[in-house]
Structures are given as structure tokens and as C-alpha cells.
C-alpha positions in Angstrom: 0.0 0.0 0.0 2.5 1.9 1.0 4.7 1.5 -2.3 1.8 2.8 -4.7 0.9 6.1 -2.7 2.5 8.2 -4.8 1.0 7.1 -8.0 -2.6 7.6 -6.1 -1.4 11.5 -5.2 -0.3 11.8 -8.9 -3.7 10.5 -10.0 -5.6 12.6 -7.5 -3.7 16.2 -8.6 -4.4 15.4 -12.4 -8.1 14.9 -11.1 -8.0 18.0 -9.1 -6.5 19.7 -12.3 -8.4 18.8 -15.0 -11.9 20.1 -12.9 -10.1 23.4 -11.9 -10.1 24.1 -15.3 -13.1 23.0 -16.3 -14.7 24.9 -13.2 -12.8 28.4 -14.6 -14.2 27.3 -17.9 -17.8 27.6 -16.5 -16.9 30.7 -15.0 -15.6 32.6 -17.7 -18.9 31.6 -19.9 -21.2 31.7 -17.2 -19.8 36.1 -17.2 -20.4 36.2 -20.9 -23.9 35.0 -20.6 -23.9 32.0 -21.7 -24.7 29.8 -18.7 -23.6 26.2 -18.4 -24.7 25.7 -14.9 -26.5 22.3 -15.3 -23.3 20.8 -16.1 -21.2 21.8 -13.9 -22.9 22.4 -10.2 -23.8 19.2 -9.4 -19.7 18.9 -9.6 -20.1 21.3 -5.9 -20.3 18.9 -3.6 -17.5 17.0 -5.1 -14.8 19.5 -5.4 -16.1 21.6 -2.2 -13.5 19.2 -0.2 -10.6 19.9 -2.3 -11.3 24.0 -3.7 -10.4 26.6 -1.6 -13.0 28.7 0.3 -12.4 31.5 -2.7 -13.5 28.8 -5.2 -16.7 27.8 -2.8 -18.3 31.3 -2.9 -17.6 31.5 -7.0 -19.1 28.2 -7.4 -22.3 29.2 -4.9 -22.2 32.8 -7.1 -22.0 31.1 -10.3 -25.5 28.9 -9.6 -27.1 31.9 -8.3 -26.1 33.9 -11.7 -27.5 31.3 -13.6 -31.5 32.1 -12.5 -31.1 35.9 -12.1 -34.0 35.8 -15.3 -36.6 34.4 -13.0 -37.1 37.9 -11.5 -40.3 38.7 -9.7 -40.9 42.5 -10.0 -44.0 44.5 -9.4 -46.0 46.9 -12.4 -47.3 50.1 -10.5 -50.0 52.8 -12.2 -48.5 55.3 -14.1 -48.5 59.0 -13.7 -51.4 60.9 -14.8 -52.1 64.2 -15.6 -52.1 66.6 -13.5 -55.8 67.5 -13.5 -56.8 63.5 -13.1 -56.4 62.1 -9.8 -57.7 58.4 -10.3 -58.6 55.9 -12.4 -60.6 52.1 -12.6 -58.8 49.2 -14.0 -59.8 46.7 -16.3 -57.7 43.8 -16.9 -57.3 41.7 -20.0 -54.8 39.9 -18.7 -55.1 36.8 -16.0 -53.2 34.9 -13.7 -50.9 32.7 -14.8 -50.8 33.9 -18.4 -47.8 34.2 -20.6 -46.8 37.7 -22.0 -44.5 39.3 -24.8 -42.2 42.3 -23.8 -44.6 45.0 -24.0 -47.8 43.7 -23.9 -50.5 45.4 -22.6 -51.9 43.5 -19.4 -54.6 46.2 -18.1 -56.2 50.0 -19.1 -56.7 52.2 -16.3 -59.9 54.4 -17.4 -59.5 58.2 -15.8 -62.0 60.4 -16.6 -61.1 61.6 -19.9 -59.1 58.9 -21.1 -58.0 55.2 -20.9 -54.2 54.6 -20.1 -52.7 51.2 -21.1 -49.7 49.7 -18.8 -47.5 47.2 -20.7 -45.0 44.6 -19.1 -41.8 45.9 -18.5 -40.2 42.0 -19.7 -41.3 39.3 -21.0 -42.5 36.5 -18.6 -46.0 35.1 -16.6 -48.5 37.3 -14.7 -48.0 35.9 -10.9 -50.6 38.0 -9.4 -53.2 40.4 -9.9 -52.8 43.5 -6.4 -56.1 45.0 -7.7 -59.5 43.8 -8.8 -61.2 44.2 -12.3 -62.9 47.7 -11.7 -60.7 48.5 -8.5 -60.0 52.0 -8.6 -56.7 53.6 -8.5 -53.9 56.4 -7.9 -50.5 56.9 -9.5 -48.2 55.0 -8.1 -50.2 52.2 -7.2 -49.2 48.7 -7.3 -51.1 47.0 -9.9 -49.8 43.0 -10.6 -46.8 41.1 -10.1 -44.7 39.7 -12.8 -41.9 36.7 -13.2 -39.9 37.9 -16.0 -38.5 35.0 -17.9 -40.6 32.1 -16.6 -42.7 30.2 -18.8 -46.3 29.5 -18.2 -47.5 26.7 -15.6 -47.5 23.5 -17.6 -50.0 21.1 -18.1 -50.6 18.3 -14.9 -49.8 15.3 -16.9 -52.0 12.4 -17.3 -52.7 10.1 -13.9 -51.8 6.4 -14.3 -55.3 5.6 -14.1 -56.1 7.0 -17.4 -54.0 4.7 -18.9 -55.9 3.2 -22.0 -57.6 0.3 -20.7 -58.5 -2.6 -23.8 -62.3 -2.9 -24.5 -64.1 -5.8 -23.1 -64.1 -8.6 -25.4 -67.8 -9.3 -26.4 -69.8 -12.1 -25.2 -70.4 -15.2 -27.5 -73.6 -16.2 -25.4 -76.8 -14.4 -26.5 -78.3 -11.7 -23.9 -80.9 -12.6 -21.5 -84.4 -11.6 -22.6 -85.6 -8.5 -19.9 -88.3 -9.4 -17.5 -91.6 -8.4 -18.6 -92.6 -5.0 -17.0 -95.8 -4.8 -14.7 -99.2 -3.9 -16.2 -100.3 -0.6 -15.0 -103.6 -0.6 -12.9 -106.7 0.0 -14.7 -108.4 2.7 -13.1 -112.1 3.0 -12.9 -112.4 7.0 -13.0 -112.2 8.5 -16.1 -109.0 11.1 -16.5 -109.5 14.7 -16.2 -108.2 16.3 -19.5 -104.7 18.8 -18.9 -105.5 22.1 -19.2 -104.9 25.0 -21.8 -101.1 25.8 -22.5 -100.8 29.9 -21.5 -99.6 31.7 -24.9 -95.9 32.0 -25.0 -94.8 35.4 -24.0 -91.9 37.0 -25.9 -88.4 36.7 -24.4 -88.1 40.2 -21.8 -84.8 41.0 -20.6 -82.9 43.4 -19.1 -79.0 43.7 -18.4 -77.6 45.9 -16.3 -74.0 47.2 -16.5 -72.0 50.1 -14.3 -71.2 53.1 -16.2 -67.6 54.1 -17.0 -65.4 56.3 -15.5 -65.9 58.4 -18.8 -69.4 58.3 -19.1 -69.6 59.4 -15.8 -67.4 62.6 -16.0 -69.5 63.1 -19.5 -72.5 63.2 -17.9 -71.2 65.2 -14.7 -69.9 68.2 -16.9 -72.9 68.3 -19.3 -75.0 68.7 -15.9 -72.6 71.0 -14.9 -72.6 73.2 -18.5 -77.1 73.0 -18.0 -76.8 74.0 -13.8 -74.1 76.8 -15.0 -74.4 78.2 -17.7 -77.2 80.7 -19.5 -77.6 78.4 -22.5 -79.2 80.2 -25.8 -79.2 78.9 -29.5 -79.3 80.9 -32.7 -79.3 79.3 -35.8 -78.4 79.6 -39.6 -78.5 78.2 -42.9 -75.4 77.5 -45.5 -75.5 76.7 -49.1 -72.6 74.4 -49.4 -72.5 74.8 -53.2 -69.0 76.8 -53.7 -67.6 74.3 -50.8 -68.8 71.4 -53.2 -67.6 73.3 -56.5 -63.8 73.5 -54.6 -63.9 69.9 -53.3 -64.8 68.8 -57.0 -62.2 70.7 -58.9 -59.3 70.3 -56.1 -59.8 67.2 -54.1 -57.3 64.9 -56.4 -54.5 67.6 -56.5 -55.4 68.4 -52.6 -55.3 65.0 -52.0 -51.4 64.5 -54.1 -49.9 67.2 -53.0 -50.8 66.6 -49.1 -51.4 63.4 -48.9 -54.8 63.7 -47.0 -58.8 64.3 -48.2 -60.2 67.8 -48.5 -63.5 67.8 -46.6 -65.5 70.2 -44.8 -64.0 70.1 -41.6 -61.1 72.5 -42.1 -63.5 75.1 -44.4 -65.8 75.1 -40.8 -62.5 75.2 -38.8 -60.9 78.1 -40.7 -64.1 79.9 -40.5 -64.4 79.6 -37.3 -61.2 81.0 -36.2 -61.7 83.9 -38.1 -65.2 84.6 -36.6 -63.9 84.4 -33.1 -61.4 86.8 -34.1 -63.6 89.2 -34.9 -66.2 88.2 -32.0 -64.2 88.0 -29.1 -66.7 87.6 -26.8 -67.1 84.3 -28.2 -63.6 83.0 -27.6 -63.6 84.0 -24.0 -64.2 82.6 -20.6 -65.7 83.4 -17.6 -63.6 82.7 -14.6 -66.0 81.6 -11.6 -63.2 82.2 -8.9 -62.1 86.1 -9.4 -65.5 86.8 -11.4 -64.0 88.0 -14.4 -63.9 87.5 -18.4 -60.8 86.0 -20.0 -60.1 87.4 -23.7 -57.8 85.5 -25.4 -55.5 86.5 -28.6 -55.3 82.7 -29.8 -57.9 80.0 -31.1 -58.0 76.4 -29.9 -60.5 74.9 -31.5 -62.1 71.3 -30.1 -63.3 69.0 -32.4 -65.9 66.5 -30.9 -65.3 62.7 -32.2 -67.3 59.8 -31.5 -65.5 56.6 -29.9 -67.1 53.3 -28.7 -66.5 54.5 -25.3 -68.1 58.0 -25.7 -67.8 60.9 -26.7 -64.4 63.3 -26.8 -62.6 66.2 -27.9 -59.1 66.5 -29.1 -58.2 69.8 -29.6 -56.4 71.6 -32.9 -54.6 74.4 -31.2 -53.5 77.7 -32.9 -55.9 77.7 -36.0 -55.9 81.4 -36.7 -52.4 80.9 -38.4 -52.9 77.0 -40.0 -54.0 76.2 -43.7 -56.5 74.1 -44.7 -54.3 71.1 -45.9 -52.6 71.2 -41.8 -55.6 71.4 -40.4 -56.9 68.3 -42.4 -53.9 66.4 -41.2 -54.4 67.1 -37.6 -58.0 66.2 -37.3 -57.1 63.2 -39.3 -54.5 62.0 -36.7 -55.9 62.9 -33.6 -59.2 61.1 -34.9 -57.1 58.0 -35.6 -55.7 58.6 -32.2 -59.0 58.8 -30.8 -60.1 55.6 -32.4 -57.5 53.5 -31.1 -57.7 54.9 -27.5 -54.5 56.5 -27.7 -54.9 60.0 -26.8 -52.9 61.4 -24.3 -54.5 64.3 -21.6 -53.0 66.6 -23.0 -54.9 65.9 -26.6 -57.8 67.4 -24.8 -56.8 69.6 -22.6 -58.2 73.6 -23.3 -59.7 74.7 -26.0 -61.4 78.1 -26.2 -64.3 76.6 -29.1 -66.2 73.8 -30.0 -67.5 72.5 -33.2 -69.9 69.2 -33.6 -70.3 67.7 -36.3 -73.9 65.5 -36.4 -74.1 65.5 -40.4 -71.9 62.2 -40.4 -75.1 60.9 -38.7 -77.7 62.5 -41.1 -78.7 64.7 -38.4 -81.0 67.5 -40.4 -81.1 70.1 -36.8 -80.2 70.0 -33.2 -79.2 72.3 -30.6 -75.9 71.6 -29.1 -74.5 71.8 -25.3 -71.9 73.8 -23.8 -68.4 72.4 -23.7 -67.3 73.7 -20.2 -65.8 76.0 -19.4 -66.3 77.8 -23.0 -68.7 80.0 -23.9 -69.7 78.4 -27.3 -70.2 75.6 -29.6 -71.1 75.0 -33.0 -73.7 72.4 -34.2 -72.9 71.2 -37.7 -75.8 69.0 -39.2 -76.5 67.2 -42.9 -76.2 68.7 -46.0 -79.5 68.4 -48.3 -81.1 69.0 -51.1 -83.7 72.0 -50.9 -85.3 74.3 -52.6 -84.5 77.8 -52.1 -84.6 81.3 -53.4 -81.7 82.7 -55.3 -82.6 86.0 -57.1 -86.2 85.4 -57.2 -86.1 82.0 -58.4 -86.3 78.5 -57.1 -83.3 76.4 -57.0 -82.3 73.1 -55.8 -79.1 74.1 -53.7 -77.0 71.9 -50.9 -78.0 73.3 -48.0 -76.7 73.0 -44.3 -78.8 73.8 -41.0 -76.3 75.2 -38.3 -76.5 76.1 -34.4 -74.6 78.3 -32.1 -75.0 76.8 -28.7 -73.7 80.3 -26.5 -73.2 81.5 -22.5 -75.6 84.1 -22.2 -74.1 85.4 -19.5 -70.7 86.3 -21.1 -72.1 86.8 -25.3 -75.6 88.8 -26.4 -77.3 88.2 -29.2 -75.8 90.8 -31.4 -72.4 89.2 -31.1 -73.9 85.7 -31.6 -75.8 86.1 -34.5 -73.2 88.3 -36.0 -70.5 85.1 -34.9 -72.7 82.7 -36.7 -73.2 84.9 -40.2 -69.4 85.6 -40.4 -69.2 81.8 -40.2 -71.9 81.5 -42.7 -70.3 84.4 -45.2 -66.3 83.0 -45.2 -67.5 78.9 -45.7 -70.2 80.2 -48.9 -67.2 82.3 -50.3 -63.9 81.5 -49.0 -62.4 84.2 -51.1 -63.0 86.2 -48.1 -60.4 84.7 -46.4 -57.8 86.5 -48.5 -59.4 89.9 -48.4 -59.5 89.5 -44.8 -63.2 90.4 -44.6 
């Protein structure tokens, strides 16, 4: 025994070697990201008698390194604006459920718009902090996500559902059933059932909680009716010279600015040069100090109808835009609008409001105040009418429009006069350029 010691010591330090440097060849991939720690840590509690305390904590390092993906982290609310305090959530997400880097997992619904929260990784939703409907702040904590796990799998098959043969069939024919027991013959004669009741059509009724947005719609419209001395004046338009320029210009509109010439931006346009010359109409009462705010600008709102109600994006500074820029900005912020992508601060101000019911085939209507402005225009339908132009009868597009107006802040004089400048500018355009 004695005489072959040293050819066990050489065999032991060539042992001892050759994992050494496959243990610093774990290492130096393990820090370049590639992780080979299922082949090398059940090694640990082989070499842990022959490594050096040094090599102990690198090995117990390098097998915590090698999970560092399967990170639980928590998804708070985002900020909001600062006029929206709270918000309810709705989730679309579950428990348990795998998601892309990205995804959206909930909306929080404030009061004037929905604000989607995306993972911040990839990974599976671990737990939900906050009910569907649960209402929260900024800041709050709303689910919990393991980043790089994959979803729960399937619980496989129990050994008793192993397949099982079929029973083999019988060669012996079936027994014959025993005969079944005569009824009773019954002396009294029966009573015959009586009448069916006619069918009643299906009635039913289904109730569901109103949003967030829907809420603070209603609120402000009650608000505008409580507030406000609400008066309407209206007007008539013949839409024939807007038709005329549509006609002749839409293609080369259309090529050169790569969006539709409608009648949005000849409304727009004539609006903001109204409320320049009506200032009373692009002011604002200020409840607090009890005084009338002029302005020197025009922000006009444009009301748009979503599946989750109505809102109103605003197109700011339209004294000094065109028609092809204000074209493109109602035609983005509608697209925003659609996709429940406007921000706040889409909606926030606005010194005017126009509505626009004619994409509905609305022929009249009064429009309400958009608070805490003074005014708002009702478009409506444009039809076919008869009317009389220099003593004869013509069949002319015609438009029916409203001024909605604070009668508190605007008289009639300055409304009516408002709503004919409008009515002048969109039936000759031309006065645009002679400033008129």
C-alpha cells in the first residue's frame, strides 16, 4: 500500500486539475452570458472538499447567476395628468398567463381617457394586487410579474387513465328483460290537462356600471345645464361653392398633401376667423375672481365619437394653420381617438367647439356647452332644398347650423353676428384673403 501512494497522489492532482479548469471554464462563460450551470454544479459537492473557500463562494455565485432571469418585479399605475387624480382598472390579462415584452396586461380608465400599462419584460402574470374595476392612484401597485418564466404547464395524465382494452364481447346471447308490470286500470275517467298559456316574448334586461368616462361626461354636461345661461341661434349654409372646390381640387389636394379635403377644415378656418372678430365668443368666464378671460389665440375642439363616448381633441393655434394642416391634424388625432390613444393633454383647453352630427344624417339639433367655454357650433347634414336665389327656385345643398352660447358672457348681437361671419367665409372663401 505503502509503495503505490505516490501514483494515487499523482492521480488525485491530475483529477483536481483537470476540474479546476473546467470549473474556470464555467466561470468565464457563465460572465459572458452563456450559462452552463446544469453541467457543472452538481460537480459542488464533489470539489467543495478539495477547492479553496475563494472557489466555494464563486461556485455558490455562479449557480445563483445562472436564474437571475426568474425575477419577480412589481407593475405600478402610471403618472397621470395633473388634473386626473384616479382611475378604474380593467384587466385583459389573468393569472398565470404568458406575456410578450410590451404587452399590454390592463387599461386604467380616468376620466377623460384610458391609459394602457405594458409589461416591463417578458414572462408570466404571478398575481393580480387589484380587482377588475378597482379603482386607483398613481403610483399604485397593480400586478406582479416573473420575467422570464414560462407559463404553468400542463398536470400530466394520472396512471389511471391509462388506456384500458375494451371488453371482449360475449359469444352467449343476452338474457331476454323481464316483462314490466301492467299498470292498474283505473275505474275514474281522466281529467283532461288544461290550456297551455300563450308564449310570451323573451323580456330581458342587463344591467351594466357606467364608465369612469361616461360618468365625468355626464357630470360636466350637468354642470354646463346647472351653470351656464344656455341660448341657440341658428343659420343656414349653401354648401355649393364648398362642393364646387372639393370637386375641382380634391385629387390635386389630395397628391400634394397626402390627405382628403373635406369640410371640416373650411368650418375650422371659418371659425377661427369669426372668433377673431367676436371676441366675446372666444372668451371665458372665470368663476373664482368673477372676471372675463379674452384670449389672442384660437383652440378649437373638435368633438369625435368613440365606442367608449364621446371626446374632444383639440387643434390648437388655428388662426395661423391652412386648410391642408388642419386636415392632417383632425385626421391624426381622430385615428388617435379611435385607437384609445390619446394622451390628456390631446384634450386639454380649448377656447371653441365645433360638432359635427351630419356624419349621422342629423338635419337640426341644438348643441351643449363644452365647459368652461362659452360656445359651440352644431354642424348638421347637407341636403337637397329648394330655395330662393334672385327670385327663383333652386335646388341648392343646403346646411342647418347652431350656435349653442353662454348668455351670460355673449348677447345676441355678437352671436348672431358670430354665426353669419361663419356662414359668409365657408359660402365664399375668397373672403379669407381679403380679410373680410
Amino acid at each position: 500500500m505503502l509503495s503505490r501512494s505516490p501514483c494515487v497522489y499523482r492521480t488525485l492532482s491530475r483529477s483536481l486539475s483537470a476540474a479546476s479548469q473546467v470549473y474556470n471554464l464555467g466561470i468565464q462563460q457563465s460572465l459572458s452570458g452563456h450559462s452552463i450551470c446544469s453541467q457543472f454544479v452538481y460537480r459542488k459537492s464533489q470539489l467543495r472538499r478539495y477547492l479553496a473557500p475563494s472557489n466555494a463562494f464563486l461556485c455558490r455565485y455562479f449557480r445563483t447567476s445562472a436564474v437571475c432571469n426568474d425575477e419577480l418585479v412589481t407593475v405600478n399605475t402610471p403618472p397621470f395628468a395633473e388634473s386626473v387624480t384616479e382611475g378604474d382598472v380593467r384587466w385583459e390579462k389573468a393569472v398565470g398567463d404568458s406575456v410578450a415584452d410590451d404587452e399590454v396586461v390592463c387599461e386604467v380608465e380616468t376620466d377623460k381617457t384610458s391609459i394602457q400599462v405594458p409589461t416591463p419584460a417578458a414572462g408570466v402574470i404571478e398575481e393580480l394586487l387589484i380587482p377588475d374595476g378597482g379603482r386607483v392612484e398613481a403610483g399604485t401597485p397593480l400586478f406582479r410579474l416573473r420575467k422570464g418564466a414560462a407559463p404553468a404547464a400542463k398536470a400530466a395524465p394520472s396512471a389511471a387513465t391509462e388506456d384500458i382494452p375494451p371488453p371482449q364481447p360475449s359469444t352467449s346471447a343476452p338474457l331476454p328483460p323481464p316483462p314490466a308490470p301492467s299498470p292498474p286500470v283505473s275505474v275514474a275517467k281522466p281529467s283532461p290537462a288544461p290550456p297551455a298559456p300563450p308564449a310570451a316574448g323573451v323580456r330581458g334586461e342587463n344591467r351594466v356600471r357606467m364608465s369612469r368616462m361616461r360618468l365625468r361626461i355626464a357630470e360636466r354636461l350637468k354642470e354646463a345645464q346647472n351653470t351656464c345661461a344656455m341660448l341657440s341661434t341658428f343659420n343656414e349654409i349653401d354648401m355649393s361653392n364648398v362642393n364646387e372646390m372639393r370637386k375641382l381640387y380634391k385629387e390635386a389636394f389630395l397628391t400634394k398633401h397626402n390627405v382628403k379635403l373635406g369640410f371640416m377644415s373650411a368650418f375650422a378656418k371659418a371659425a377661427s376667423h369669426a372668433l377673431m372678430d367676436q371676441p366675446a365668443v372666444n372668451a371665458v368666464i372665470d368663476e373664482a375672481t368673477k372676471e372675463i378671460i379674452y384670449r389672442d389665440y384660437v383652440d378649437i375642439s373638435i368633438a369625435v365619437a368613440t365606442p367608449k363616448g364621446l371626446v374632444v381633441p383639440v387643434l390648437r393655434n388655428v388662426e395661423s394653420m391652412n386648410y391642408a394642416e388642419i386636415e392632417k391634424t383632425i385626421n391624426a388625432l381622430g385615428e388617435k381617438a379611435r385607437k384609445n390613444e390619446l394622451a390628456v393633454e390631446d384634450m386639454d383647453g380649448g377656447t371653441f367647439t365645433i360638432s359635427n352630427g351630419g356624419v349621422f344624417g342629423s338635419l337640426f339639433g341644438t348643441p351643449i356647452i363644452n365647459p368652461p367655454q362659452s360656445a359651440i357650433l352644431g354642424m348638421h347634414g347637407v341636403f337637397d332644398r329648394p330655395v330662393a336665389i334672385n327670385g327663383q327656385v333652386e335646388v341648392r345643398p343646403m346646411m342647418h347650423v347652431a350656435l349653442t352660447y353662454d348668455h351670460r358672457l355673449i348677447d345676441g348681437r355678437e352671436a348672431v353676428t358670430f354665426l353669419r361671419k361663419i356662414k359668409a367665409v365657408v359660402e365664399d372663401p375668397r373672403l379669407l384673403l381679403l380679410d373680410m
